[in-house]
Backbone as XML, in Angstrom:
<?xml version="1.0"?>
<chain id="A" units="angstrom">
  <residue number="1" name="UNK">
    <atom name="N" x="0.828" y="-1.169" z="0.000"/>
    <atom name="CA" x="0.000" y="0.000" z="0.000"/>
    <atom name="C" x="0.880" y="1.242" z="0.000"/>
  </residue>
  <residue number="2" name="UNK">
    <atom name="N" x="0.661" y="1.790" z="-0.290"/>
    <atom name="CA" x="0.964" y="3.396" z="-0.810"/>
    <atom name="C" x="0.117" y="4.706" z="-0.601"/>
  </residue>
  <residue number="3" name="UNK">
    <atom name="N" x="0.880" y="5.485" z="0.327"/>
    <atom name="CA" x="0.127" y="7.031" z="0.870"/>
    <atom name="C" x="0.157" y="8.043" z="-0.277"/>
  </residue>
  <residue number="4" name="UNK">
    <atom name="N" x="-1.455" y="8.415" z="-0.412"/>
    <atom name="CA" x="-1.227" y="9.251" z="-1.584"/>
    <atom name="C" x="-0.896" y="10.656" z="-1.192"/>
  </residue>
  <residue number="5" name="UNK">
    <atom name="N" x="-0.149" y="11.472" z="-2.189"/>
    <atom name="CA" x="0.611" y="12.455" z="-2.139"/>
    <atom name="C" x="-0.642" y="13.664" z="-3.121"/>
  </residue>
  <residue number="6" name="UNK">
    <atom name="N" x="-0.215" y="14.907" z="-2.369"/>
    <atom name="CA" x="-0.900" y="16.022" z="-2.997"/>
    <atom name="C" x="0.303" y="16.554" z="-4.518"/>
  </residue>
  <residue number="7" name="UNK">
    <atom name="N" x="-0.075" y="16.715" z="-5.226"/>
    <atom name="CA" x="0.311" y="17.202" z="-6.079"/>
    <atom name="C" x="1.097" y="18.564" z="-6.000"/>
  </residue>
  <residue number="8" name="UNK">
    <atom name="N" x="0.632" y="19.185" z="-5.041"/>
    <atom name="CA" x="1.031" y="20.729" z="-4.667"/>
    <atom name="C" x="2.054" y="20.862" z="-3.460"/>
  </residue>
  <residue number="9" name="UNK">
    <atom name="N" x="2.174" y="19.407" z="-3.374"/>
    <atom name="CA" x="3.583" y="19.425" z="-2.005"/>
    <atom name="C" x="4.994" y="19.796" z="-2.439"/>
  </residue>
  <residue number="10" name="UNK">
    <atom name="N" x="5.177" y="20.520" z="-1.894"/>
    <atom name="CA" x="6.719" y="21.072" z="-1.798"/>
    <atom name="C" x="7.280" y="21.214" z="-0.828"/>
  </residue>
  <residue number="11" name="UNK">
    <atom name="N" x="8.629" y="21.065" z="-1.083"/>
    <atom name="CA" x="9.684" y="20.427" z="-0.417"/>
    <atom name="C" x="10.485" y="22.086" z="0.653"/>
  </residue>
  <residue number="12" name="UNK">
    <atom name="N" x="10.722" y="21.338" z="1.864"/>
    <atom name="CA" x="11.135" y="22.835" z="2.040"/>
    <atom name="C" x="13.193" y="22.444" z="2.514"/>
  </residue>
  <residue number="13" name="UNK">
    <atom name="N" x="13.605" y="23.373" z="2.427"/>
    <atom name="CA" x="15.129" y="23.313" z="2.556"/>
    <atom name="C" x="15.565" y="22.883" z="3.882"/>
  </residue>
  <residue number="14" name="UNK">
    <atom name="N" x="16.840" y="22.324" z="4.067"/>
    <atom name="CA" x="17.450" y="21.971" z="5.621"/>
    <atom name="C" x="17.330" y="23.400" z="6.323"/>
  </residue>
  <residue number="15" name="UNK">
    <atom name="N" x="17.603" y="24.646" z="5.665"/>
    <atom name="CA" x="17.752" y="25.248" z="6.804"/>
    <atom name="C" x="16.166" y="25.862" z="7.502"/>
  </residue>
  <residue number="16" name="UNK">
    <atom name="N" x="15.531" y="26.093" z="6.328"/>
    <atom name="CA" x="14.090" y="25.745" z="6.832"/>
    <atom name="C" x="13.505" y="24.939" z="7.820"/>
  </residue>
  <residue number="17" name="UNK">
    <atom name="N" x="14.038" y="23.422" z="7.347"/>
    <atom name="CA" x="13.660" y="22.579" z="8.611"/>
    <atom name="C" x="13.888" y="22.996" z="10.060"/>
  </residue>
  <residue number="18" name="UNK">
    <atom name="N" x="15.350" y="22.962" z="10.114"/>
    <atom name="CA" x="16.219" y="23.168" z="11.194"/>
    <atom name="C" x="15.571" y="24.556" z="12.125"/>
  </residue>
  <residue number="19" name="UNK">
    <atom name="N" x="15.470" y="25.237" z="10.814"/>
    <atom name="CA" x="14.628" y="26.712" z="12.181"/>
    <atom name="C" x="13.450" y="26.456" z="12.658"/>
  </residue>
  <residue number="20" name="UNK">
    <atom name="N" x="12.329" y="25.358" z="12.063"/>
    <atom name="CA" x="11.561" y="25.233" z="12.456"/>
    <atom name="C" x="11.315" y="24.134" z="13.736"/>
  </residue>
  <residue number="21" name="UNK">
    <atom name="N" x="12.633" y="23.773" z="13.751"/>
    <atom name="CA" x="13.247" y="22.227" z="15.005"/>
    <atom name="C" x="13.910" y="22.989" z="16.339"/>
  </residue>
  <residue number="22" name="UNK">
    <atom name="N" x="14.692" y="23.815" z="16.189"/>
    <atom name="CA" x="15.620" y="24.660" z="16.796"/>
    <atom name="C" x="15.304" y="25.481" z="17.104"/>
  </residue>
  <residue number="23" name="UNK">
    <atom name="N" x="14.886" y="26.687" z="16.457"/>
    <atom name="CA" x="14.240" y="28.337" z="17.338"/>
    <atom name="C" x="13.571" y="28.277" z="17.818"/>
  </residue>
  <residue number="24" name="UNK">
    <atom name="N" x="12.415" y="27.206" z="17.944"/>
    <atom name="CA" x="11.658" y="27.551" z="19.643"/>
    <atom name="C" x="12.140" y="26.882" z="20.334"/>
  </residue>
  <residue number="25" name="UNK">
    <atom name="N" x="13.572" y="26.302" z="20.811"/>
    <atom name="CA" x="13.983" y="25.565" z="21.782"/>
    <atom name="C" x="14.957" y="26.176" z="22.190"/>
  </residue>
  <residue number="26" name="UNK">
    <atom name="N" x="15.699" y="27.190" z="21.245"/>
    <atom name="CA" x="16.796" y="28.185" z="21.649"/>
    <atom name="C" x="16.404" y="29.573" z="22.288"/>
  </residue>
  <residue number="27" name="UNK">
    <atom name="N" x="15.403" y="29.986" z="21.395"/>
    <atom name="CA" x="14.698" y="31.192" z="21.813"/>
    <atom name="C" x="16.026" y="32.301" z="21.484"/>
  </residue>
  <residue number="28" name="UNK">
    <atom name="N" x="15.652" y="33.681" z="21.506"/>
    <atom name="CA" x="16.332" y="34.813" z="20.938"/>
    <atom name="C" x="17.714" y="34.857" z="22.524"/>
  </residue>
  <residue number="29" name="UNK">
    <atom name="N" x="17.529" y="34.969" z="23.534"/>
    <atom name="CA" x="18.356" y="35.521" z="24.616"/>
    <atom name="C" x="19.389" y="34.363" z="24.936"/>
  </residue>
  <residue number="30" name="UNK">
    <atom name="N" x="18.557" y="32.794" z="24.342"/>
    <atom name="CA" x="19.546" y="31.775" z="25.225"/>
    <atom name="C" x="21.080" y="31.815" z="24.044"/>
  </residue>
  <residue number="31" name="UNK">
    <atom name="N" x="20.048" y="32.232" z="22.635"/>
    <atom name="CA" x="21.120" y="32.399" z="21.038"/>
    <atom name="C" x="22.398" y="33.365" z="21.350"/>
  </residue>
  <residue number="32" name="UNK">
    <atom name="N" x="21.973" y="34.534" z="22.004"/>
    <atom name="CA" x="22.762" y="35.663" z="22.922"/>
    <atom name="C" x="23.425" y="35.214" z="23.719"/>
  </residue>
  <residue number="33" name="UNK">
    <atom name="N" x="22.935" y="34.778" z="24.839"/>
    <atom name="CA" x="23.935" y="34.247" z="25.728"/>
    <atom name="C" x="25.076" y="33.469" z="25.669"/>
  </residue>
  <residue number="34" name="UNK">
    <atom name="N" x="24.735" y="32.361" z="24.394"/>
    <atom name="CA" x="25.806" y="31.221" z="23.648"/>
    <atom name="C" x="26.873" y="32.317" z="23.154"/>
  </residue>
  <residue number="35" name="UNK">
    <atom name="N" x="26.788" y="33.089" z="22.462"/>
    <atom name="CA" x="27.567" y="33.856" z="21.249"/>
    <atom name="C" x="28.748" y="34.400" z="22.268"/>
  </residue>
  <residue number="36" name="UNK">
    <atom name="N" x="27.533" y="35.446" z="23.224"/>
    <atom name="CA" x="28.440" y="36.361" z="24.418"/>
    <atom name="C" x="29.479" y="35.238" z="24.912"/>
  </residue>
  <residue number="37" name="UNK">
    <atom name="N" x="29.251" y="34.064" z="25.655"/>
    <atom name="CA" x="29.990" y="32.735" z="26.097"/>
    <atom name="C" x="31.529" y="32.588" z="24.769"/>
  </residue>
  <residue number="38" name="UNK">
    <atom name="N" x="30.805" y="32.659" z="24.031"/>
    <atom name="CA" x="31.853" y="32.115" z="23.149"/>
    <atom name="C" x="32.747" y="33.143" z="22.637"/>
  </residue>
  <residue number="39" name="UNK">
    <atom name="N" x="32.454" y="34.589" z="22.651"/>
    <atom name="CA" x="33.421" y="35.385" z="22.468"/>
    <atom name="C" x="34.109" y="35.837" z="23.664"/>
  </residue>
  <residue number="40" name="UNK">
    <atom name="N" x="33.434" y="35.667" z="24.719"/>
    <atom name="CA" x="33.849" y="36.621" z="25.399"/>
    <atom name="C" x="35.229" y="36.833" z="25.848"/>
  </residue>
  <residue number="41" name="UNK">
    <atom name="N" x="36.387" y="35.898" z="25.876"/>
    <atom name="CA" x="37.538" y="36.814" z="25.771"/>
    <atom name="C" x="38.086" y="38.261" z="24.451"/>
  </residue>
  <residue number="42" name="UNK">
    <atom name="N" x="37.736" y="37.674" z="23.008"/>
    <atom name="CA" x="37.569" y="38.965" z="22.156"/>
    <atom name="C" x="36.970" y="40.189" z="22.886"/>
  </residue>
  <residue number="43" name="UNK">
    <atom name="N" x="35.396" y="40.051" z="23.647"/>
    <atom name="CA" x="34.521" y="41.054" z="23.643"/>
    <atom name="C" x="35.751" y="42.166" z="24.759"/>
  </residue>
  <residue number="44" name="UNK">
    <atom name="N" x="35.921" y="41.337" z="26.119"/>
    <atom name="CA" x="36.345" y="42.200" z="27.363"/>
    <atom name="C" x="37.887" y="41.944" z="27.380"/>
  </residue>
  <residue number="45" name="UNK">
    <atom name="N" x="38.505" y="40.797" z="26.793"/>
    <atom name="CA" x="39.975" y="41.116" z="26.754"/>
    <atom name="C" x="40.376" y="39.559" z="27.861"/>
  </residue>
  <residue number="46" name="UNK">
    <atom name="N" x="41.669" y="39.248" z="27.321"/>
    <atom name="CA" x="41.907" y="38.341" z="28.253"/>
    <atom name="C" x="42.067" y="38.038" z="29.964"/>
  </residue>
  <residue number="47" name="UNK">
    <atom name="N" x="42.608" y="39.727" z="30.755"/>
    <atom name="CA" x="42.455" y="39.861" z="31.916"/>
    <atom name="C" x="41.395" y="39.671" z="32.646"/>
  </residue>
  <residue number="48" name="UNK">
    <atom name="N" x="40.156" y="40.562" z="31.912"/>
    <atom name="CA" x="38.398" y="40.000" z="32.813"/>
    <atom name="C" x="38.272" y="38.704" z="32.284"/>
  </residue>
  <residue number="49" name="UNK">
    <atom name="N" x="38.698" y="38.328" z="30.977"/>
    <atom name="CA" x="38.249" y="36.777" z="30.728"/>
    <atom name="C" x="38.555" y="35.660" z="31.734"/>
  </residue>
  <residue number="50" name="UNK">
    <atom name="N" x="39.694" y="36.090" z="32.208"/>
    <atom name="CA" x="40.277" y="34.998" z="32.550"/>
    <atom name="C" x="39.331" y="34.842" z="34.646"/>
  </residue>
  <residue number="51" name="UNK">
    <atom name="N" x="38.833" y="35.840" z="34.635"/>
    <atom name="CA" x="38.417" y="36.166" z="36.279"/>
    <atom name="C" x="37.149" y="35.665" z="35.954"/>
  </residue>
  <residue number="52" name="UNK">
    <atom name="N" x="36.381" y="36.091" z="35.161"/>
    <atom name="CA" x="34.914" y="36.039" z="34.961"/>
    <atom name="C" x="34.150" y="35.023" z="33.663"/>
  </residue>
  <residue number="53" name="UNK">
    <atom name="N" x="32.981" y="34.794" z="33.972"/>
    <atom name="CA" x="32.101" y="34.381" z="32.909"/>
    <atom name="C" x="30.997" y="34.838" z="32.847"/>
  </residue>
  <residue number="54" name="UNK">
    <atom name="N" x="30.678" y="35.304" z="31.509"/>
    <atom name="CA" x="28.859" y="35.430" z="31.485"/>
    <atom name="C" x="28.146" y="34.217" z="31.794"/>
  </residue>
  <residue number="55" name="UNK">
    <atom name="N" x="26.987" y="34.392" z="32.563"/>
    <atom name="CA" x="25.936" y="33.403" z="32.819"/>
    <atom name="C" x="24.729" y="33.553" z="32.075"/>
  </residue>
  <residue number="56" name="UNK">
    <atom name="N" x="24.019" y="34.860" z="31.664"/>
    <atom name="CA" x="22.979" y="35.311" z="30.965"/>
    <atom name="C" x="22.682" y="36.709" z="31.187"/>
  </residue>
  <residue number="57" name="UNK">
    <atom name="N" x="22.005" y="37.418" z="30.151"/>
    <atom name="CA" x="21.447" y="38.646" z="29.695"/>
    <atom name="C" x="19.756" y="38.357" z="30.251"/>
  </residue>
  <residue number="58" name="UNK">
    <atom name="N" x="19.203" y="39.115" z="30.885"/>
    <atom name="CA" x="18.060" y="39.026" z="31.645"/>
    <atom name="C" x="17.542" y="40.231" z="30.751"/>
  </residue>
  <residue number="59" name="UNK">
    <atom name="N" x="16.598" y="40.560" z="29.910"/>
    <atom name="CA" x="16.126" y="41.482" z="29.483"/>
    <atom name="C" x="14.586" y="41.723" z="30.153"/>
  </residue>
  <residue number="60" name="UNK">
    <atom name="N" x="14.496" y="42.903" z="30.707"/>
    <atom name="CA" x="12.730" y="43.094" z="31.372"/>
    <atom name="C" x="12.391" y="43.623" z="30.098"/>
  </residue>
  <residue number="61" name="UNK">
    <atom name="N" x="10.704" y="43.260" z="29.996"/>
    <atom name="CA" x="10.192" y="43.325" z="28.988"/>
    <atom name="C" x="9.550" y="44.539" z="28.748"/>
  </residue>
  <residue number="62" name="UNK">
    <atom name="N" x="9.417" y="45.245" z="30.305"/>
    <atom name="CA" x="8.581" y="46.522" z="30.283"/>
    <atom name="C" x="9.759" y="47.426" z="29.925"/>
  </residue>
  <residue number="63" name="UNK">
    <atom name="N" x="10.704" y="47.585" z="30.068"/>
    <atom name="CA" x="11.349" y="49.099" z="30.207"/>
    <atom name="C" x="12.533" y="48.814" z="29.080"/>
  </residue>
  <residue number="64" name="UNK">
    <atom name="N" x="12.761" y="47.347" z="28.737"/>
    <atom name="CA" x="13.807" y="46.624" z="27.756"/>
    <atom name="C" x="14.881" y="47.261" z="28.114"/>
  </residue>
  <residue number="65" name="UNK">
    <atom name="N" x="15.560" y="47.218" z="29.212"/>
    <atom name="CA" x="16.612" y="47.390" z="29.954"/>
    <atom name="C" x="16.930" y="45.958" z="30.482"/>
  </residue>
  <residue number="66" name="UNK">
    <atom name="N" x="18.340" y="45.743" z="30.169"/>
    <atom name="CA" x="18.848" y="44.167" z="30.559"/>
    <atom name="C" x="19.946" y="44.139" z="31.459"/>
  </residue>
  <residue number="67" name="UNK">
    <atom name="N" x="20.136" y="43.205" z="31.952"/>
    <atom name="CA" x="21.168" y="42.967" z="33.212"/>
    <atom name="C" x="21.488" y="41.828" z="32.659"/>
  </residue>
  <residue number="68" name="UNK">
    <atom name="N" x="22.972" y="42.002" z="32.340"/>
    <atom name="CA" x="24.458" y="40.931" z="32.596"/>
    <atom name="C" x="24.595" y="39.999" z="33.677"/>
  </residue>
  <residue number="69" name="UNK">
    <atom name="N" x="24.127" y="38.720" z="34.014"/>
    <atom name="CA" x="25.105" y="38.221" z="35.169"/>
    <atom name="C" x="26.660" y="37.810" z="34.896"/>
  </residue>
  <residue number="70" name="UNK">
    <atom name="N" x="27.332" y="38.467" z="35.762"/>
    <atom name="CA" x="28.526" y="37.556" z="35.279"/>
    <atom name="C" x="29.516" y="36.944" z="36.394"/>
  </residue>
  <residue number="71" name="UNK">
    <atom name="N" x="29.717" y="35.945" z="36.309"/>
    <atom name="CA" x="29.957" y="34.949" z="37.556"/>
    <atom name="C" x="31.633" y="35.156" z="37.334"/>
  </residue>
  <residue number="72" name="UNK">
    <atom name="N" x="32.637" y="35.321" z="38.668"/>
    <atom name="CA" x="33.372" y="35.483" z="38.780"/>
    <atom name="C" x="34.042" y="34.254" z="39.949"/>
  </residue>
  <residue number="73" name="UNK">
    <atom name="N" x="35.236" y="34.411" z="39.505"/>
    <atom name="CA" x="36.362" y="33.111" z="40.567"/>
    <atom name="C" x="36.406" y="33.153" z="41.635"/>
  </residue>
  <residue number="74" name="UNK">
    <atom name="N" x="36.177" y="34.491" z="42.362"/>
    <atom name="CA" x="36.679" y="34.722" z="43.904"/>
    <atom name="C" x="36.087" y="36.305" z="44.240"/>
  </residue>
  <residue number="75" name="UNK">
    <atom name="N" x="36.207" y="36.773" z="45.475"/>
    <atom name="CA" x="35.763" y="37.490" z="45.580"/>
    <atom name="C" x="37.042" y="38.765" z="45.314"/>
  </residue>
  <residue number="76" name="UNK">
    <atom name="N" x="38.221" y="38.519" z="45.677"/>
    <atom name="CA" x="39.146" y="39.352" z="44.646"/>
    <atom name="C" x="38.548" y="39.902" z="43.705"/>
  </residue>
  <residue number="77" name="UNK">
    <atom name="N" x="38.207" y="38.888" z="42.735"/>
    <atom name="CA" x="38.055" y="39.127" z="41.042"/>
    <atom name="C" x="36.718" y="40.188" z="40.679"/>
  </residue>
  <residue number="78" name="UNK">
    <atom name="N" x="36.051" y="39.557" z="41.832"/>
    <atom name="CA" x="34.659" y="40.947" z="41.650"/>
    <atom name="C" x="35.123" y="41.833" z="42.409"/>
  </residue>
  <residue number="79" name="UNK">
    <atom name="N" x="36.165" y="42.261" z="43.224"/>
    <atom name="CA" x="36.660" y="43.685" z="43.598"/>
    <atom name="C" x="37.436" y="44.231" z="42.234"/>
  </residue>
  <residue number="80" name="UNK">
    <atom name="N" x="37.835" y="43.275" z="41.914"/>
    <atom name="CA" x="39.200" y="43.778" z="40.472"/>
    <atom name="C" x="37.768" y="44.395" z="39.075"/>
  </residue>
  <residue number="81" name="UNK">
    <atom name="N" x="36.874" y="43.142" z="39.270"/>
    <atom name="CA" x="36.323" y="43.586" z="38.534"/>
    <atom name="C" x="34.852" y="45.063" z="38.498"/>
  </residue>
  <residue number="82" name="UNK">
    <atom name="N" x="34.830" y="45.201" z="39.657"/>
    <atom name="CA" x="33.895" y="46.044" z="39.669"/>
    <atom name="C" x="34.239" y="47.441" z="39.104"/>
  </residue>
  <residue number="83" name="UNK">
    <atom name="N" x="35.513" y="48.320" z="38.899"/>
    <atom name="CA" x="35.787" y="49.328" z="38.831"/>
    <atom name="C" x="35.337" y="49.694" z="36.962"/>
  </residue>
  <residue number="84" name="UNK">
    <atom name="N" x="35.500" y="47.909" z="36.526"/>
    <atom name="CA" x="35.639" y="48.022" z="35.242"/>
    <atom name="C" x="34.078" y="48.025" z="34.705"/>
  </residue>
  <residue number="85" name="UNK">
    <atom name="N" x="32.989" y="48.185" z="35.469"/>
    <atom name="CA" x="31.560" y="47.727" z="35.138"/>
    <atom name="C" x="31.336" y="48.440" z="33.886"/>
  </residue>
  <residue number="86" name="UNK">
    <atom name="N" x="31.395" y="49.775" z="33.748"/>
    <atom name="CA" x="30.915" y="50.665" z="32.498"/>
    <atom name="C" x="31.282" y="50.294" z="31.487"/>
  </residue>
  <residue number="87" name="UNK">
    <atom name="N" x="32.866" y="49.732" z="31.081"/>
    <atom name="CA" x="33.716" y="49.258" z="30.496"/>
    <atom name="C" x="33.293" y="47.947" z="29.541"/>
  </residue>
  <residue number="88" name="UNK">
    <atom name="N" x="33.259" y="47.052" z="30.359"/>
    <atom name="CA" x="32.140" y="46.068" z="30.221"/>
    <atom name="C" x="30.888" y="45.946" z="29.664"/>
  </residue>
  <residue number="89" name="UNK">
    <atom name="N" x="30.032" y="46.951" z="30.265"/>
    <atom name="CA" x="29.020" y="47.299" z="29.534"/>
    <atom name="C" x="28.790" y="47.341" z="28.549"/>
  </residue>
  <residue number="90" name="UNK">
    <atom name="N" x="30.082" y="48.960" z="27.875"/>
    <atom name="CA" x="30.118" y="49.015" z="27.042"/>
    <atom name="C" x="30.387" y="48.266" z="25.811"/>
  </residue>
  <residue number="91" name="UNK">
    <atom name="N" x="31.706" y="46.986" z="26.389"/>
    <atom name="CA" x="31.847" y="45.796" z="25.102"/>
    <atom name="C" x="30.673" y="45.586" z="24.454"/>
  </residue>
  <residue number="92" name="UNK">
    <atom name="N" x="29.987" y="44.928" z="25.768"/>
    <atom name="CA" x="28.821" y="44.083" z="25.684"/>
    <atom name="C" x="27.829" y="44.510" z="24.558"/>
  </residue>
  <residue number="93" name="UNK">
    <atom name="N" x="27.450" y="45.668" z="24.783"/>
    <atom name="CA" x="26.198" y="46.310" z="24.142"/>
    <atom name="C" x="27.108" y="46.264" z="22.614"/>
  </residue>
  <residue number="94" name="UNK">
    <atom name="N" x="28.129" y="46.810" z="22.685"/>
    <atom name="CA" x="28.925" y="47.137" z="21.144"/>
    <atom name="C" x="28.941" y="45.464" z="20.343"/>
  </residue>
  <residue number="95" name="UNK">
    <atom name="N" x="28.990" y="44.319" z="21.232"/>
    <atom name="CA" x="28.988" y="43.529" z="20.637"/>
    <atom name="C" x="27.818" y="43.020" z="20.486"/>
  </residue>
  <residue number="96" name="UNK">
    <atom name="N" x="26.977" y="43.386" z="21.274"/>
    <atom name="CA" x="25.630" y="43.207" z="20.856"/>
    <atom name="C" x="24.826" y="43.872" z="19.608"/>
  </residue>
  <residue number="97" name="UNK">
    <atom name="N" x="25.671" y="45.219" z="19.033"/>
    <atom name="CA" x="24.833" y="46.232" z="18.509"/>
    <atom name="C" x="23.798" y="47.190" z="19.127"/>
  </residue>
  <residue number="98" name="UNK">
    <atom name="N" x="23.770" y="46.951" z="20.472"/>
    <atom name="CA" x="22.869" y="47.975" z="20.552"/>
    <atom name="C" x="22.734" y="48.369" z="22.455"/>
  </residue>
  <residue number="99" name="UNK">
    <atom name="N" x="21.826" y="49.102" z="22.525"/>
    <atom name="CA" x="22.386" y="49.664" z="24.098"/>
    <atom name="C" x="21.237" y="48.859" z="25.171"/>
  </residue>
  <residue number="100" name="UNK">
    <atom name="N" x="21.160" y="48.181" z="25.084"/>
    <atom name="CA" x="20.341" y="46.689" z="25.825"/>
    <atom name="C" x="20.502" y="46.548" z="27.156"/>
  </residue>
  <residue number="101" name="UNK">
    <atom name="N" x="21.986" y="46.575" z="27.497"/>
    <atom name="CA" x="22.214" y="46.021" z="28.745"/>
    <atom name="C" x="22.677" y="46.966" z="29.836"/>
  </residue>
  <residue number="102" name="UNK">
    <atom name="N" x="21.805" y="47.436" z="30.543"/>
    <atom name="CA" x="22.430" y="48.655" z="31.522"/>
    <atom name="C" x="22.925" y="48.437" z="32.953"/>
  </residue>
  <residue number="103" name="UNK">
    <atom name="N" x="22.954" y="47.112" z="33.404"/>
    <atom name="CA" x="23.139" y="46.641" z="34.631"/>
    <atom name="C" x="24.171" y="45.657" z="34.415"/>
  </residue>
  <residue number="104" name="UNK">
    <atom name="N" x="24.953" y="45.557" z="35.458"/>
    <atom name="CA" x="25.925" y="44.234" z="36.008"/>
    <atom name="C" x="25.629" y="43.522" z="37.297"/>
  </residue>
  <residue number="105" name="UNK">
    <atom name="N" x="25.035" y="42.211" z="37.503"/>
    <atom name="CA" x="25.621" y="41.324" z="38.647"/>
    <atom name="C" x="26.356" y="40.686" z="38.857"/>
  </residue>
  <residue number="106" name="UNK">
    <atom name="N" x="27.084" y="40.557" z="39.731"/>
    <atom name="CA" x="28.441" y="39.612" z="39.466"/>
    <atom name="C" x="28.039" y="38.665" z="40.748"/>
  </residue>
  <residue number="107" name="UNK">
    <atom name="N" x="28.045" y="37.313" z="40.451"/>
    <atom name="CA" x="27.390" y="36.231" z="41.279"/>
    <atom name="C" x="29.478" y="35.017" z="41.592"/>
  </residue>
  <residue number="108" name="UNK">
    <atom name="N" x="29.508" y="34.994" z="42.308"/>
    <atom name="CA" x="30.613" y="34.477" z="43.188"/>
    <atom name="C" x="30.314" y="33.393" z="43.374"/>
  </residue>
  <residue number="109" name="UNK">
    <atom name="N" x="31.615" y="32.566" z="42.796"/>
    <atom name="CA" x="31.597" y="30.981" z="42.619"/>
    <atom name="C" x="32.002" y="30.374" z="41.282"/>
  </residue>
  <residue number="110" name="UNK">
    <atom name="N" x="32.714" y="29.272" z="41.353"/>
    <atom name="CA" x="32.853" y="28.567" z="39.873"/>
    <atom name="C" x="31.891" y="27.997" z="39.531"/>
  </residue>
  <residue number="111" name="UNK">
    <atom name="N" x="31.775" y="27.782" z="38.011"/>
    <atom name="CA" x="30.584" y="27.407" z="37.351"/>
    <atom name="C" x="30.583" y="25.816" z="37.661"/>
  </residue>
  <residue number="112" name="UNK">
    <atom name="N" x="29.276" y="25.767" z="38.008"/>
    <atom name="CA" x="28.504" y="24.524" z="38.149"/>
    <atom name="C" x="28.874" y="23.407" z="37.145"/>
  </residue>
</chain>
């Protein structure tokens, strides 16, 4: 036996598929968060790289003002790093394109 086929079916492309498998499981901020992760010695430089990690971009939906967590080694490293917050910021948003993120938390401890 044999399933009959519409005449008017068309075929859609891998990358078609794939966005339709993948973007609602990634969602827009977790896509952000990966990228930020993966550049982030380019974005802030090897000295904060080496102290800190991004954990996630928290964007509120009312005022679309976002907060950085970024998890650091010791509590040293968030004294070393706090002076540099604006600094930071600024990567961030520049590598983001746009002025998104106006807050820093810095959460103490190695990553899980």
């Amino acid at each position: 036996m044999y399933s009959k086929r519409s005449r008017n079916h068309s075929f859609l492309s891998i990358d078609e598929i794939a966005n339709k498998l993948i973007k609602p499981k990634i969602g827009k901020n977790k896509l952000i968060n990966r990228e930020l992760t993966k550049f982030w010695p380019e974005i802030v430089g090897k000295e904060i790289s080496n102290q800190s990690t991004p954990e996630k971009i928290v964007v509120n939906k009312r005022n679309k003002e976002g907060t950085l967590y970024l998890r650091v080694n010791s509590g040293a490293s968030a004294i070393l790093i706090q002076p540099s917050t604006n600094i930071i910021l600024d990567k961030v948003n520049t590598f983001l394109g746009k002025k998104e993120v106006k807050y820093l938390k810095v959460i103490l401890g190695e990553k899980n």
